[in-house]
Every structure is written in structure tokens, then in C-alpha cells.
Backbone as a chain_set.jsonl record, in Angstrom:
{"seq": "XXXXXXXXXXXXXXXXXXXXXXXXXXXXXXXXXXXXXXXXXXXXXXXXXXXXXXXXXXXXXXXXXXXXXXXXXXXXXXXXXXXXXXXXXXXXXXXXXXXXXXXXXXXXXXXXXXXXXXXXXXXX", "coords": {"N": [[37.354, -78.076, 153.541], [33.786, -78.407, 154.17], [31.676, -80.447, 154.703], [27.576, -80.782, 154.972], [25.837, -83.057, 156.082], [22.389, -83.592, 156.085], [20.369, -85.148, 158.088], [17.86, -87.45, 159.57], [17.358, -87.886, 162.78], [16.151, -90.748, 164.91], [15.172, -91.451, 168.019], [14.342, -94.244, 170.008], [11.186, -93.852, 172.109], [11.659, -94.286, 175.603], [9.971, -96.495, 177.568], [8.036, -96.765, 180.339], [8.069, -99.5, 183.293], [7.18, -101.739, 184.956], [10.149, -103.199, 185.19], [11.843, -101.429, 185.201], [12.76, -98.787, 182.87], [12.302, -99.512, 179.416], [13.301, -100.384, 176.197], [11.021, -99.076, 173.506], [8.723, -99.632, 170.696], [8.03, -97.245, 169.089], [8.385, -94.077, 168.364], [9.99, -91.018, 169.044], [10.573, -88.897, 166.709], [13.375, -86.7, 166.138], [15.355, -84.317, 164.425], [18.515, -84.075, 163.148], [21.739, -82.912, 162.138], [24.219, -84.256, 160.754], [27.584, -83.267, 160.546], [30.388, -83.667, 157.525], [33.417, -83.704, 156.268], [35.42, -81.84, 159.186], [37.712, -79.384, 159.243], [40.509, -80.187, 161.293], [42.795, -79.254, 163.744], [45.18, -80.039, 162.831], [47.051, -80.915, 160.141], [45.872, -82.254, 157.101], [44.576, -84.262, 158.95], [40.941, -84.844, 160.01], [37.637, -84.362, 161.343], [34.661, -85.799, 162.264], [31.83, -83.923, 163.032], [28.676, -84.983, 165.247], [25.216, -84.159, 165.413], [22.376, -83.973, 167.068], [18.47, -83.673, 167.905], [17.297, -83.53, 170.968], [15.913, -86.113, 173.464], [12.772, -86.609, 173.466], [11.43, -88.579, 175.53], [10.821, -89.554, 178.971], [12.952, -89.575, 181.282], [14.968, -90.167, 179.933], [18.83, -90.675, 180.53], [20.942, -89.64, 178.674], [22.95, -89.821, 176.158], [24.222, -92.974, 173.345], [27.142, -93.245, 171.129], [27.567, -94.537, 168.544], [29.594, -95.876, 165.591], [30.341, -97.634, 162.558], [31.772, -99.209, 159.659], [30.232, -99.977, 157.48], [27.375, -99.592, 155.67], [24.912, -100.31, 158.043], [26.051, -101.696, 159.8], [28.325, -104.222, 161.226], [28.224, -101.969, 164.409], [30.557, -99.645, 166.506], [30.885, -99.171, 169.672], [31.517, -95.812, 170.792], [31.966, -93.997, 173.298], [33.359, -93.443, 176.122], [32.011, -93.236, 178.208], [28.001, -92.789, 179.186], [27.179, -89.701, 177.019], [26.066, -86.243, 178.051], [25.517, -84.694, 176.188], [24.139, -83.125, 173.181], [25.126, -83.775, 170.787], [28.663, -84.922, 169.364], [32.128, -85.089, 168.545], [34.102, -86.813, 166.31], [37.078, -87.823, 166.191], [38.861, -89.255, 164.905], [39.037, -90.48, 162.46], [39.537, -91.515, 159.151], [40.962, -90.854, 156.158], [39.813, -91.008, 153.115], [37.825, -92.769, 153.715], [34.48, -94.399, 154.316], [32.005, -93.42, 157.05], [29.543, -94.954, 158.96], [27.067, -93.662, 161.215], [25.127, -94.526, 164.405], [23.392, -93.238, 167.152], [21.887, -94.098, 170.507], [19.516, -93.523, 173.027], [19.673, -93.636, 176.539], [18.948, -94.281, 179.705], [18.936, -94.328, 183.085], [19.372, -96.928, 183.785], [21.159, -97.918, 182.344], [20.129, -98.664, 179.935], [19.191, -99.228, 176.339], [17.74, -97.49, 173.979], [16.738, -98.253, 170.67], [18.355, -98.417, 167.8], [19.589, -95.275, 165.881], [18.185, -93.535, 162.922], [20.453, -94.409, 160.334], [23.346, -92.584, 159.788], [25.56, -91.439, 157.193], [29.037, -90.57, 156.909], [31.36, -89.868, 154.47], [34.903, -89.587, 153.801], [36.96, -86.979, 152.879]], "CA": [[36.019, -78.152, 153.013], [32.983, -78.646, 155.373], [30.442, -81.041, 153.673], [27.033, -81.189, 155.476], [24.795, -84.128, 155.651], [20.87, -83.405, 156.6], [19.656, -86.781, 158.374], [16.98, -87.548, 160.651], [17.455, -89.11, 164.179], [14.864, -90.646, 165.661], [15.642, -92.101, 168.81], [13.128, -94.853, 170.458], [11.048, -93.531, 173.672], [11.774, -95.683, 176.842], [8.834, -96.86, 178.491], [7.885, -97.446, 182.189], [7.729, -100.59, 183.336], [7.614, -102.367, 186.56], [11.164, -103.398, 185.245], [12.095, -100.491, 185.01], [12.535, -98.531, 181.693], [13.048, -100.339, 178.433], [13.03, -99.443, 174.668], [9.466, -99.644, 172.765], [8.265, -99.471, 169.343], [7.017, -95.723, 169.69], [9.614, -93.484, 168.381], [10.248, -89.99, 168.949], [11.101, -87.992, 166.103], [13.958, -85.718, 166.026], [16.725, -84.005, 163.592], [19.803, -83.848, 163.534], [22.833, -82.458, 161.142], [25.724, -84.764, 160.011], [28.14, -82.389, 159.197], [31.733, -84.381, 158.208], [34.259, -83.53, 157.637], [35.456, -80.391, 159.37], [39.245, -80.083, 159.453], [41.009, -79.928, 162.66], [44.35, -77.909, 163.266], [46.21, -80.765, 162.372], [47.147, -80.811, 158.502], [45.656, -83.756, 156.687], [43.441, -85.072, 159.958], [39.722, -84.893, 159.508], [36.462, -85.017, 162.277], [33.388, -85.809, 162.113], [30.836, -83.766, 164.225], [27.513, -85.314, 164.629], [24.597, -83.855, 166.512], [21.219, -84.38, 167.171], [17.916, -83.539, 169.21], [17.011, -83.881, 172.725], [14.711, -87.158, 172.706], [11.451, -86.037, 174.559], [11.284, -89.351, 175.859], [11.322, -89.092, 179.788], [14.067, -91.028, 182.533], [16.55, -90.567, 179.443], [20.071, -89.422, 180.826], [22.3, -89.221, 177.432], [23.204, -90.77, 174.474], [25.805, -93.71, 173.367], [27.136, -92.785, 169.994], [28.258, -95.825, 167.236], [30.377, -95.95, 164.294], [30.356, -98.835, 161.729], [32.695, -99.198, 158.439], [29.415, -100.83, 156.398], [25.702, -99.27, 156.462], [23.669, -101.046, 158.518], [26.756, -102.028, 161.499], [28.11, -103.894, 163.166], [28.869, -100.825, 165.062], [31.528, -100.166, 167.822], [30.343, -97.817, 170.64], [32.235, -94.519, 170.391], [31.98, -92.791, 173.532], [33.315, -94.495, 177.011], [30.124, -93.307, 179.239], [26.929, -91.816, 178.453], [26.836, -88.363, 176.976], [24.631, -85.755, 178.41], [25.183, -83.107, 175.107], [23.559, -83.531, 171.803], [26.442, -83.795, 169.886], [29.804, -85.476, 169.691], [32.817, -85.086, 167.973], [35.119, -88.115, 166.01], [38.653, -87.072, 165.386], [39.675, -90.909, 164.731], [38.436, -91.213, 160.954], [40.999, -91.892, 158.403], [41.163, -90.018, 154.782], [39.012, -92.056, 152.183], [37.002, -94.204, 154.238], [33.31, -93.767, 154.655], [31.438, -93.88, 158.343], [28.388, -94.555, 159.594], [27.025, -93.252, 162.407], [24.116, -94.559, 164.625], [23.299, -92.619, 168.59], [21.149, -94.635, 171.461], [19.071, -92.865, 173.892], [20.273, -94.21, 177.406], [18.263, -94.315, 180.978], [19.54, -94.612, 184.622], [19.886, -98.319, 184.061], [21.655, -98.408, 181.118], [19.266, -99.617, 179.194], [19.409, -98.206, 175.607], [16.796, -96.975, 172.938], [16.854, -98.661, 169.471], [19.945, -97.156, 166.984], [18.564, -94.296, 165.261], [18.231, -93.729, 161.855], [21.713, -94.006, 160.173], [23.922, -91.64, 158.782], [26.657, -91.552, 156.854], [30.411, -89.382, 157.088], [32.489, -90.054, 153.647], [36.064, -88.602, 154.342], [38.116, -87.11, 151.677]], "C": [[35.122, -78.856, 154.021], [31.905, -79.295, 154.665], [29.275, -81.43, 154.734], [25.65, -81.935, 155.473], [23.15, -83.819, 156.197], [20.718, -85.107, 156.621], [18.693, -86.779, 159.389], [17.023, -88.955, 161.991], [16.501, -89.278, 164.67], [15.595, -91.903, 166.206], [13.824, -93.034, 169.459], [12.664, -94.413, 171.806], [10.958, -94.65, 174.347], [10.39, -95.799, 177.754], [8.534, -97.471, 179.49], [7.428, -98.631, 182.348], [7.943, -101.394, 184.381], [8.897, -102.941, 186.733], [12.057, -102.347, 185.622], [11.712, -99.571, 183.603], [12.731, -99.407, 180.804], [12.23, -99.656, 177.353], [11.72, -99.88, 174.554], [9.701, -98.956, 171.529], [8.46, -98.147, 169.144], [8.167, -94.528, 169.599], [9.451, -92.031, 168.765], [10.61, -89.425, 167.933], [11.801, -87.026, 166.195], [15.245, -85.206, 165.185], [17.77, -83.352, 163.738], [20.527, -83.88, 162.317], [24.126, -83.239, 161.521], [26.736, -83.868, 159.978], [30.202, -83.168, 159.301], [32.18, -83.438, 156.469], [34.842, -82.066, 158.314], [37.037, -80.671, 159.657], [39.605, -79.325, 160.553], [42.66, -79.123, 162.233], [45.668, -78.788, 162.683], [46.093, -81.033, 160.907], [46.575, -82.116, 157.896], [44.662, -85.117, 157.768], [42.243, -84.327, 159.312], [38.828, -85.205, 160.804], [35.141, -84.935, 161.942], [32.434, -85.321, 163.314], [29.434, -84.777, 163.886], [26.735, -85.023, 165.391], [22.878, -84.16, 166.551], [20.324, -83.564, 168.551], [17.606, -84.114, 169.954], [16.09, -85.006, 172.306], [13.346, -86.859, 173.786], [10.92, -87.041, 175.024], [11.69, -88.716, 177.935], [11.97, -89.959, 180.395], [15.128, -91.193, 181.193], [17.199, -89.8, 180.063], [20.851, -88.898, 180.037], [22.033, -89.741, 176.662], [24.345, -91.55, 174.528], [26.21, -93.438, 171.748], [28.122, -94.146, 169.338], [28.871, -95.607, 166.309], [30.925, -97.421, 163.527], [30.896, -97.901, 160.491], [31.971, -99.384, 157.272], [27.966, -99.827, 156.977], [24.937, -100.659, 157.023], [24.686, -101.719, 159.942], [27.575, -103.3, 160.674], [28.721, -102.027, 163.413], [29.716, -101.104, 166.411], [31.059, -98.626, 168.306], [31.399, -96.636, 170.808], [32.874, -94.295, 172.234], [31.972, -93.923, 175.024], [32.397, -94.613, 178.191], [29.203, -92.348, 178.377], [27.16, -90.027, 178.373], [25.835, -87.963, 177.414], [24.745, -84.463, 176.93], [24.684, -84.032, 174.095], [24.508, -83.479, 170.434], [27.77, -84.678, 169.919], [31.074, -85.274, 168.372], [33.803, -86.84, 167.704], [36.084, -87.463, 165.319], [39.714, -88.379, 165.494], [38.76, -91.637, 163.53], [39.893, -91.019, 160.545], [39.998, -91.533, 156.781], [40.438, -91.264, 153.851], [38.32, -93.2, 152.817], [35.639, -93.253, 154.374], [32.737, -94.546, 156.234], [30.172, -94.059, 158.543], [28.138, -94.812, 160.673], [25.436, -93.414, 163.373], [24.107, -93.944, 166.441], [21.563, -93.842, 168.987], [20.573, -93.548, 171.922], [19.585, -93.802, 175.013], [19.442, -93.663, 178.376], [19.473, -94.613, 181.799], [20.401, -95.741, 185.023], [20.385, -99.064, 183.329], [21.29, -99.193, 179.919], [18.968, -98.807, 177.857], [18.261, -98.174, 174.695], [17.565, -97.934, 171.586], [18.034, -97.781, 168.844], [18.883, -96.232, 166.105], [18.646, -94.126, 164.202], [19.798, -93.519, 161.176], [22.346, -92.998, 159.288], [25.302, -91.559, 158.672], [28.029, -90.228, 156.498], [31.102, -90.068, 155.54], [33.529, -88.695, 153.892], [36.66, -88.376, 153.704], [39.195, -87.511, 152.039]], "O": [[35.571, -79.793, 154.681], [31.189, -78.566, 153.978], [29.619, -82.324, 155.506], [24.605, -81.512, 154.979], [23.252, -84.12, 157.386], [20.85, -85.965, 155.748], [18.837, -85.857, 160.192], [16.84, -90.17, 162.071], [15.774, -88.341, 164.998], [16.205, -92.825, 165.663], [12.667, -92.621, 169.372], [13.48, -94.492, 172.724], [10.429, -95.708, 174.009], [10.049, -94.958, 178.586], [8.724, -98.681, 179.608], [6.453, -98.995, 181.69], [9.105, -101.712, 184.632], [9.227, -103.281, 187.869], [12.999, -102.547, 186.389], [10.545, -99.575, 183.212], [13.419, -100.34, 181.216], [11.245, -98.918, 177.329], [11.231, -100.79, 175.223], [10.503, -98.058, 171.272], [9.672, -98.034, 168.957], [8.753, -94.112, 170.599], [8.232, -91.859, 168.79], [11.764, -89.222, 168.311], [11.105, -86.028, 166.382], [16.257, -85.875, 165.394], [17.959, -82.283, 164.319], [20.187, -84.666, 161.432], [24.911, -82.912, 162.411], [26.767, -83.54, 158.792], [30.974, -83.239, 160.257], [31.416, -82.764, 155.778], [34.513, -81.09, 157.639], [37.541, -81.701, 160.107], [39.231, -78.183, 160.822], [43.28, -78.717, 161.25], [46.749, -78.385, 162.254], [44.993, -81.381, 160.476], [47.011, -83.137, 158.43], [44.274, -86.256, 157.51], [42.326, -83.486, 158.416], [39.138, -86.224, 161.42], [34.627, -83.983, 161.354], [32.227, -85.995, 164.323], [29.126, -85.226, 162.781], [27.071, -85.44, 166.5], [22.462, -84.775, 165.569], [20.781, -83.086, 169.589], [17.549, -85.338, 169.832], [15.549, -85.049, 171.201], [13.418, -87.08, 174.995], [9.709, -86.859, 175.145], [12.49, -87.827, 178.228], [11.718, -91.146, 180.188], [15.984, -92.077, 181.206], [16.864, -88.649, 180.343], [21.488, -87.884, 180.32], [20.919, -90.178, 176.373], [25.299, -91.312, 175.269], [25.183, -93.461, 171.069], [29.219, -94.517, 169.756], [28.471, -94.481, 166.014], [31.825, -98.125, 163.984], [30.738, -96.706, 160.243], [32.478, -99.16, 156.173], [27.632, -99.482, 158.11], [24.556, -101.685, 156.459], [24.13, -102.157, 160.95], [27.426, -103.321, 159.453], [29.387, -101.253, 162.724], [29.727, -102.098, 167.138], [30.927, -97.535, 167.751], [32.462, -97.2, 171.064], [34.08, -94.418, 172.451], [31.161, -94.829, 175.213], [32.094, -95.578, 178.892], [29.402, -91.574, 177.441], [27.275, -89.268, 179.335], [24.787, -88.609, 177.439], [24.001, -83.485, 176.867], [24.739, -85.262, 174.073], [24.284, -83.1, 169.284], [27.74, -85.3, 170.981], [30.669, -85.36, 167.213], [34.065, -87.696, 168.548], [36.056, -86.796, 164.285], [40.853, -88.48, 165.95], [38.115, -92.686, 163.503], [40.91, -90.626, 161.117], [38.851, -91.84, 156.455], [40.698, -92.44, 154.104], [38.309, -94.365, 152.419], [35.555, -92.03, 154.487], [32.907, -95.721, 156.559], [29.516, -93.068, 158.222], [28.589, -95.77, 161.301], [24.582, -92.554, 163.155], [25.091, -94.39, 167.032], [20.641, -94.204, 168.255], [20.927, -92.486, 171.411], [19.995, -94.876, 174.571], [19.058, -92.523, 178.115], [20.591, -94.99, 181.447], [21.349, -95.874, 185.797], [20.352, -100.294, 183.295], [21.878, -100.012, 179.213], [18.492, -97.689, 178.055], [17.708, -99.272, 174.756], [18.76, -98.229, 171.584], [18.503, -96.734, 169.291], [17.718, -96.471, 165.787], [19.663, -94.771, 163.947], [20.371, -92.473, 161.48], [21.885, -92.655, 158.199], [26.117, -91.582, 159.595], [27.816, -89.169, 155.907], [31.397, -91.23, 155.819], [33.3, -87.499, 154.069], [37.387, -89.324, 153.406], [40.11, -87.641, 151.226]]}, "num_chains": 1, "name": "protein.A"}
């Protein structure tokens, strides 16, 4: 069974700055589909895709993608360098737990965008 969540990501645009980039207020708007869980070939495993749009912010290179046990975090960073796709897969949930899931925007200098609006995976 494929259950899918409608959520809205809005990632923060990075703004120029004789530092370089860094986050600001000033969000971008963009949406993105939850969809958990989708079952993998293994019997009784479970993943969570989660994807999102491009952030029309400019000097981003990727995304860092989060997962917290509680809404609202802490979160633990997913993904061991920056993604450049709009998407990501988690095939390290566990059967009756619920996730939530927050994505960064990321620059050159590792400098990350605000967490984006959260959304949540419950896993049968």
C-alpha cells in the first residue's frame, strides 16, 4: 500500500553577501509530495520517498535531507553530502514508527537554508 502525503516545501532563498551567501527571511515557495510508504522488494521493509521542487534561489548546489522521531526535530541529517536531485529515498524506517522529514537548500559554502516546512511519513 502506497499512502501519499501532499506537503509544501518551502526552502529559504540564500542571499549575497560580502560573506558570501547566507540564509534570509525571504522564502521561496515550492511543493513537494511525501509519498511513504512504498514497499521495497524486501518482504516486510518499507521506504520513504520524499521529493520536492527546485528552490529558485540562485548559488544553491543541492539539498541536505533530515529525519526526526518527534515533529518539530531534533533532526539527524540523512544524506552524507549534498544532493543535487529533488528527491531522496529512506529505506531505514522501521514498521510502526512515524517520521518526520525536513530538506535544507545548500550553497558552495555549505551554508544551509532554513528547514522547510515539515512533513510527516507514518509507517505501517
Amino acid at each position: 500500500m502506497v499512502t501519499t502525503l501532499l506537503a509544501t516545501v518551502i526552502l529559504s532563498s540564500c542571499a549575497s553577501t560580502s560573506a558570501g551567501l547566507a540564509s534570509s527571511n525571504s522564502a521561496a515557495n515550492t511543493s513537494g509530495t511525501l509519498t511513504s510508504p512504498a514497499q521495497s522488494s524486501a518482504v516486510g521493509s518499507h521506504e520513504v520517498t520524499l521529493s520536492w521542487n527546485p528552490s529558485i534561489s540562485s548559488g544553491v548546489l543541492g539539498y541536505n535531507v533530515y529525519r526526526g522521531t518527534g515533529s518539530g526535530g531534533p533532526y539527524t541529517k540523512l544524506n552524507p553530502s549534498i544532493i543535487a536531485a529533488t528527491n531522496y529515498r529512506d529505506n531505514a524506517v522501521q514498521s510502526g514508527q512515524t517520521y518526520y522529514y525536513v530538506v535544507t537548500a545548500t550553497d558552495s559554502g555549505n551554508l544551509e537554508s532554513v528547514y522547510s516546512q515539515e512533513g510527516a511519513a507514518p509507517i505501517p
